[in-house]
Every structure is written in C-alpha cells, then in structure tokens.
KOLSEFI-712815 format. One record per atom (N, C-alpha, C): residue in three letters; residue number from 1; x, y, z. Coordinates in Angstrom, 3 decimals, decimal comma. Example, Ala and Ser with C-alpha at 12.3 -4.5 7.8 and 13.67 -1.06 7.14 Angstrom:
<vokes>
VOKE  residu  num        xx        yy        zz
VOKE     Ala    1    13,190    -5,690     7,800
VOKE     Ala    1    12,300    -4,500     7,800
VOKE     Ala    1    13,200    -3,300     7,800
VOKE     Ser    2    12,850    -2,250     7,080
VOKE     Ser    2    13,670    -1,060     7,140
VOKE     Ser    2    12,900     0,030     7,870
</vokes>
This chain:
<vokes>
VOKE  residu  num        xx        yy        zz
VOKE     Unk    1     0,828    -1,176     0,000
VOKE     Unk    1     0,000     0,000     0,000
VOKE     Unk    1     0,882     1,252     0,000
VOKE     Unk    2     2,184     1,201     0,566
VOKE     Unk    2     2,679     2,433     0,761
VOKE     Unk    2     3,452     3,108    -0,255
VOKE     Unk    3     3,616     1,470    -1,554
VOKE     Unk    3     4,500     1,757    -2,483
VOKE     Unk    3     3,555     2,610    -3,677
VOKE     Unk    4     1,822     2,079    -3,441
VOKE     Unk    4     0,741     2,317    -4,171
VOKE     Unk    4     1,356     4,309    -4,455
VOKE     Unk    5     1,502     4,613    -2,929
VOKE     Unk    5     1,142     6,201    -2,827
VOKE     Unk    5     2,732     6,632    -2,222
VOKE     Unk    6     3,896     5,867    -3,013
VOKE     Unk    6     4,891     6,113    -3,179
VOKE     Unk    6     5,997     6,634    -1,615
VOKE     Unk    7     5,362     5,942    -0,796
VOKE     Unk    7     5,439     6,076     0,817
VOKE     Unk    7     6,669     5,321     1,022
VOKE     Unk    8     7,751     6,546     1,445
VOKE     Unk    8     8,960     5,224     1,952
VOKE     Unk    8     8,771     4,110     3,088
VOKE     Unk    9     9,397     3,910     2,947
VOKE     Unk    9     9,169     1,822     3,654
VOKE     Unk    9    10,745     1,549     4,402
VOKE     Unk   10    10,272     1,185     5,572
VOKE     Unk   10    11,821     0,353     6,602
VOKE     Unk   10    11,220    -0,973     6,895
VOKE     Unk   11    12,214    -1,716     6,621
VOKE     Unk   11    12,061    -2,998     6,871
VOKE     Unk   11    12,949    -3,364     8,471
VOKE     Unk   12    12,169    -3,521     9,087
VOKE     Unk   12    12,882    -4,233    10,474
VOKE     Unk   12    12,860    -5,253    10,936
VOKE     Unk   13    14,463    -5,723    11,155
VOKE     Unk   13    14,418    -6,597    11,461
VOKE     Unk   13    14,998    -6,991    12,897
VOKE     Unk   14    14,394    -8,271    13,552
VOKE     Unk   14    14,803    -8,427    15,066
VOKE     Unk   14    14,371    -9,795    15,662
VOKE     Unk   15    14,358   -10,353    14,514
VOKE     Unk   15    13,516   -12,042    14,767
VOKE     Unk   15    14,776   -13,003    14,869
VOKE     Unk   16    15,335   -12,828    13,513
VOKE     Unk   16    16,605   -13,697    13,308
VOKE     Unk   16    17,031   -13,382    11,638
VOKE     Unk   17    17,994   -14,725    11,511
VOKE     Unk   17    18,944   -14,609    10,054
VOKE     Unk   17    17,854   -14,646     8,977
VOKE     Unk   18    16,957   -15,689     9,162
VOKE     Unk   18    15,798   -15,756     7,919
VOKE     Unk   18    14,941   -14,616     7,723
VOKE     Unk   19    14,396   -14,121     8,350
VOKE     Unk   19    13,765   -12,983     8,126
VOKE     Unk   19    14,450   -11,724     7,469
VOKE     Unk   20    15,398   -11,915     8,075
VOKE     Unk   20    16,573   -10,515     7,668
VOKE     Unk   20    16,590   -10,748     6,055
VOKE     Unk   21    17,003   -11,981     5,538
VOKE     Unk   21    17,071   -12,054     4,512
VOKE     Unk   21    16,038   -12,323     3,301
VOKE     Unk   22    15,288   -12,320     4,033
VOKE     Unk   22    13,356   -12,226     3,504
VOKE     Unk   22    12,922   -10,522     3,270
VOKE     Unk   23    13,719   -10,158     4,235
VOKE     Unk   23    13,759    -8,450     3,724
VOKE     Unk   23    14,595    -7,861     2,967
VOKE     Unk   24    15,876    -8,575     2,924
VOKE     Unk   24    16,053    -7,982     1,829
VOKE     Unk   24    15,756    -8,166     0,450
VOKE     Unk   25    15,514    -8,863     0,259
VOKE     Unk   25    14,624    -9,764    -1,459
VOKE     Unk   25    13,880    -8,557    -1,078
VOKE     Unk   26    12,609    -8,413    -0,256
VOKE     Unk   26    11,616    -7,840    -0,115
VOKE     Unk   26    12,191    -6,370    -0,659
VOKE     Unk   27    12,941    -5,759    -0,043
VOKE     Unk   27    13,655    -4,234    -0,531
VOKE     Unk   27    13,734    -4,227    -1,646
VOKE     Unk   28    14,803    -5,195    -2,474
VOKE     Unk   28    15,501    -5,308    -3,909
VOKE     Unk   28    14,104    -5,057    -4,477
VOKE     Unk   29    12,854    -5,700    -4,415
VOKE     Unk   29    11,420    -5,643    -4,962
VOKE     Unk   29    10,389    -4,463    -5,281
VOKE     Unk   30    10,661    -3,880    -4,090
VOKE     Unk   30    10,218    -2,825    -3,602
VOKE     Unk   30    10,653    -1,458    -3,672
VOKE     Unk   31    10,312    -0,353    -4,588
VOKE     Unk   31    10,886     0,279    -5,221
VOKE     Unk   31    11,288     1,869    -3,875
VOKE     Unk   32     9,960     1,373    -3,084
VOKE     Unk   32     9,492     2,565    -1,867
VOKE     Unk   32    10,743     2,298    -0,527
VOKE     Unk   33    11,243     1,272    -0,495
VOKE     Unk   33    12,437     0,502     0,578
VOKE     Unk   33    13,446     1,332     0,978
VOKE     Unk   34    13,543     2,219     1,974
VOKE     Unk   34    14,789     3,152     1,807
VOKE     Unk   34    16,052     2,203     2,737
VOKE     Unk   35    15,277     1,746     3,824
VOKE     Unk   35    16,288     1,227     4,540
VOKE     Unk   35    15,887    -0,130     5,188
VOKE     Unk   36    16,681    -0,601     5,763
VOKE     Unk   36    16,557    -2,420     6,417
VOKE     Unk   36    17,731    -2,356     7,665
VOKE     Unk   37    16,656    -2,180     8,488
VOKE     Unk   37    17,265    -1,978     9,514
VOKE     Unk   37    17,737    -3,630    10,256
VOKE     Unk   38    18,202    -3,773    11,309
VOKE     Unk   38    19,010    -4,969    11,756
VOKE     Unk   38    20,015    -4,482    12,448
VOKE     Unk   39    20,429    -5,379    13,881
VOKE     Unk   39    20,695    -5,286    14,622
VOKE     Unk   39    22,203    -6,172    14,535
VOKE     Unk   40    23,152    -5,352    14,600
VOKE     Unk   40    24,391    -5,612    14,121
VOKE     Unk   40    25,143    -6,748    14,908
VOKE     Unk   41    24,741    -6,455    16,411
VOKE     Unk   41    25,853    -7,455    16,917
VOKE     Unk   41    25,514    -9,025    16,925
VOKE     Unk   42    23,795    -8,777    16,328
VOKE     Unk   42    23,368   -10,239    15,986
VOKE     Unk   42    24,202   -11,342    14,792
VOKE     Unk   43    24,431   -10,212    13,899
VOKE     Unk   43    24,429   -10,585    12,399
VOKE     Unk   43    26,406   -10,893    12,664
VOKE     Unk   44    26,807   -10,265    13,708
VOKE     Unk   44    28,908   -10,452    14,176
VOKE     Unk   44    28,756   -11,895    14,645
VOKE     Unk   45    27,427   -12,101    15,804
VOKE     Unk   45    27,639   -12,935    16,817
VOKE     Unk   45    26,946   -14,082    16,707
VOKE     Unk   46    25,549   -13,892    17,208
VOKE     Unk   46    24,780   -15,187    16,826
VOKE     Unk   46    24,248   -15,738    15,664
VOKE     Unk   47    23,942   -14,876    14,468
VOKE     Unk   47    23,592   -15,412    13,537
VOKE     Unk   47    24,693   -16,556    12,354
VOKE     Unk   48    25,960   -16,549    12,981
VOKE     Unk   48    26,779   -17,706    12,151
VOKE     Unk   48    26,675   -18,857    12,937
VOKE     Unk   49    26,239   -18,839    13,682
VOKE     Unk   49    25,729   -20,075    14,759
VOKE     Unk   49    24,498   -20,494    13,946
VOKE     Unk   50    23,689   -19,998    13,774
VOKE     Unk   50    22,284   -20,698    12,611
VOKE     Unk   50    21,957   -20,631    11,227
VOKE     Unk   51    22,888   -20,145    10,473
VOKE     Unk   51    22,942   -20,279     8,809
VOKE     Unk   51    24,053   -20,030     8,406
VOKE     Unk   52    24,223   -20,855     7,378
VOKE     Unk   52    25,083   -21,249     6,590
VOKE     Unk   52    26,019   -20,494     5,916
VOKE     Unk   53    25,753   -19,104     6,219
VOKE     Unk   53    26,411   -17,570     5,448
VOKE     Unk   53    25,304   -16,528     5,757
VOKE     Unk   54    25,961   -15,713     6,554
VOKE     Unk   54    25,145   -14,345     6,495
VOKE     Unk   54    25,332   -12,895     5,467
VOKE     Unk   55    24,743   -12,136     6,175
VOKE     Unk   55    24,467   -11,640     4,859
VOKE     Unk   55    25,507   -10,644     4,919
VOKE     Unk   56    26,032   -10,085     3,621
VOKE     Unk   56    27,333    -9,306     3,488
VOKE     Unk   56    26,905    -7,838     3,176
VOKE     Unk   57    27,508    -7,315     4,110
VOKE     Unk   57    27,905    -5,590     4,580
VOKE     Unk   57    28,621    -5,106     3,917
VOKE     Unk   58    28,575    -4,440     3,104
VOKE     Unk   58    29,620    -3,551     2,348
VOKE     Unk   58    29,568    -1,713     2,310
VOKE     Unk   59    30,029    -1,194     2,962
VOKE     Unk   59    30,000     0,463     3,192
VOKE     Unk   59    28,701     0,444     4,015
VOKE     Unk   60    28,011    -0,057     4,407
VOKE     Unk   60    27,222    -0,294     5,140
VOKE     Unk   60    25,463    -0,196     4,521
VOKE     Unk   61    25,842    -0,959     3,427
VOKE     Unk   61    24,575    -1,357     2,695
VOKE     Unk   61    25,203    -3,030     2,892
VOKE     Unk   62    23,754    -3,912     3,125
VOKE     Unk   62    23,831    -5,077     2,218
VOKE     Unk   62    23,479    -5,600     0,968
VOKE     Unk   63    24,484    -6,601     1,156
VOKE     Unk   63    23,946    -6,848    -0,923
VOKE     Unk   63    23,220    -7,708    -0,736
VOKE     Unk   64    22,420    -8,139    -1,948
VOKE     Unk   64    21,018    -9,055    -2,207
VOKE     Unk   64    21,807   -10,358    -2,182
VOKE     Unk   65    21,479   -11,159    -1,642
VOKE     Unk   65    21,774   -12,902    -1,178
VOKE     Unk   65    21,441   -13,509    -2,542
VOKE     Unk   66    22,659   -14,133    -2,984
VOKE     Unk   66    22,622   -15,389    -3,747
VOKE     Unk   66    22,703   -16,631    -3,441
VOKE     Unk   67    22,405   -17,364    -4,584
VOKE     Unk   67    22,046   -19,078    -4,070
VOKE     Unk   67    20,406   -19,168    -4,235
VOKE     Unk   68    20,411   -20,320    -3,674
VOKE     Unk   68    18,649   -20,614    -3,830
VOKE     Unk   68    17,827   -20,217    -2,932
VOKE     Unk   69    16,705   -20,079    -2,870
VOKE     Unk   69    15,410   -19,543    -1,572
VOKE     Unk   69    16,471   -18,098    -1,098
VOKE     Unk   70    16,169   -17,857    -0,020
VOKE     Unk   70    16,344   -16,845     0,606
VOKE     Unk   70    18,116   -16,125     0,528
VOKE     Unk   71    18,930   -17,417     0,213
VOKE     Unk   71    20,168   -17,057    -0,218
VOKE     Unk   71    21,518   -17,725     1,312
VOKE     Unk   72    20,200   -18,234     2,119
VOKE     Unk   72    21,085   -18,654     3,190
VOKE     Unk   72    19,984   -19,922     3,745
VOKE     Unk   73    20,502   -20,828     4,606
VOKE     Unk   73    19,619   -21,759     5,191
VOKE     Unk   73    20,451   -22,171     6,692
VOKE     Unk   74    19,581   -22,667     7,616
VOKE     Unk   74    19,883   -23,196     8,805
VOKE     Unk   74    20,769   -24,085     8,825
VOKE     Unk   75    21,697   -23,934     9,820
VOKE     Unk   75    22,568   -25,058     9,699
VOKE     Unk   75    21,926   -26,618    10,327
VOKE     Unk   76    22,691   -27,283     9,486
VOKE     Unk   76    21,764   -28,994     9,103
VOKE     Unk   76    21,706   -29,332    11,078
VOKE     Unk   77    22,983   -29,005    11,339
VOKE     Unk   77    23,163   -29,402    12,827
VOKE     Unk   77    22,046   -29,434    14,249
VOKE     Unk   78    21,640   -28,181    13,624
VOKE     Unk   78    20,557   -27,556    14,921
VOKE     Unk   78    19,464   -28,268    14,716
VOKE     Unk   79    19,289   -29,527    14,151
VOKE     Unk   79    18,028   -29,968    14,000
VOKE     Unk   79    18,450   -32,007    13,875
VOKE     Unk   80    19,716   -31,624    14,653
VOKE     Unk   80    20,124   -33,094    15,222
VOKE     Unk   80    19,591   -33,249    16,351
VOKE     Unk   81    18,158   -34,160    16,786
VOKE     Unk   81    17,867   -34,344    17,888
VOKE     Unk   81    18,722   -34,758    18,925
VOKE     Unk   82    19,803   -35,540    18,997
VOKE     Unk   82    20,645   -35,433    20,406
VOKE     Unk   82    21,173   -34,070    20,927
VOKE     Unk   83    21,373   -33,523    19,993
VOKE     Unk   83    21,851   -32,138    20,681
VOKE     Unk   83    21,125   -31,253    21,188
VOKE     Unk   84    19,894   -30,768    20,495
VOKE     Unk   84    18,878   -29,556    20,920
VOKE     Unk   84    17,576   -30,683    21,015
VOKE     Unk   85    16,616   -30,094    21,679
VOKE     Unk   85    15,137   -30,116    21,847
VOKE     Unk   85    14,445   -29,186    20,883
VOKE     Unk   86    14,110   -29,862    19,727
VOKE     Unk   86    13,201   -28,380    18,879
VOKE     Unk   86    11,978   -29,939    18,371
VOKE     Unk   87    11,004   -28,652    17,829
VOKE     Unk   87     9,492   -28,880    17,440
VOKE     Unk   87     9,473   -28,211    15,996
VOKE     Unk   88     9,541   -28,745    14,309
VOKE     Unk   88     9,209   -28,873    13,196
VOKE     Unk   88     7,122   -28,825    13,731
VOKE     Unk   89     6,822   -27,656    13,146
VOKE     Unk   89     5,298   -27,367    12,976
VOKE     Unk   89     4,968   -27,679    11,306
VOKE     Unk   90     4,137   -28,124    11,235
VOKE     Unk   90     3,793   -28,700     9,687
VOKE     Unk   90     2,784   -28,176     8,992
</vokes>
C-alpha cells in the first residue's frame, strides 16, 4: 500500500537470520524501501551459529543474497535431535 502512494518503507528486522534475509529480497522488490534496519551485533555474533552464510555488509549497505530460496539456510546441525530439543510445525 505504501509503495501504491509512493510512501517510503523500513524494513525491520529483530527475529533472526531468515527474516533478515526475507527483507532484503523484499527491498531489492520494492521500489518505496529506503532502509533495512538490523541489529548488528546479531548478524557479528549469533547469527553464524544458525545459517550457513550471512548476509554481506559492504560500506554499510547489504547486498542481495545469492544461491537458492532466501540465499542462506539453517545449519543442518541444529536440527540433530541429540543435541537440541526443537518442534518442526507442519
């Protein structure tokens, strides 16, 4: 709607690695996108702990994720039941 009536747009992010990178596709798309916000010491610290490559900073824009789907995926590990307790919703 905001792009309808040419309304700039922030994408925020604060969930995790997948989303982050669901926004940015979403930006690249989106012509109204000025900024994509994200929380830096996530993306230094915890987020190489759960996907496979995060997303790359350059002058302090990121660039659009290559590869397939979103451009990054969970690491295979975190979803070895001896190690963690997690719940797959279907």
């Amino acid at each position: 709607m905001a792009q309808t009536f040419n309304i700039p747009a922030t994408i925020h992010d604060c969930t995790g690695p997948l989303t982050l990178f669901a926004g940015l596709h979403l930006a690249a798309s989106a012509t109204n996108v000025v900024f994509q916000e994200t929380v830096r010491a996530h993306i230094r610290t915890v987020y190489q702990h759960l996907v496979d490559r995060g997303p790359v900073v350059e002058r302090g824009m990121a660039l659009l994720p290559e590869g397939p789907g979103l451009g990054t995926r969970f690491h295979d590990s975190l979803f070895t039941p001896e190690k963690y307790d997690y719940r797959k919703s279907g």
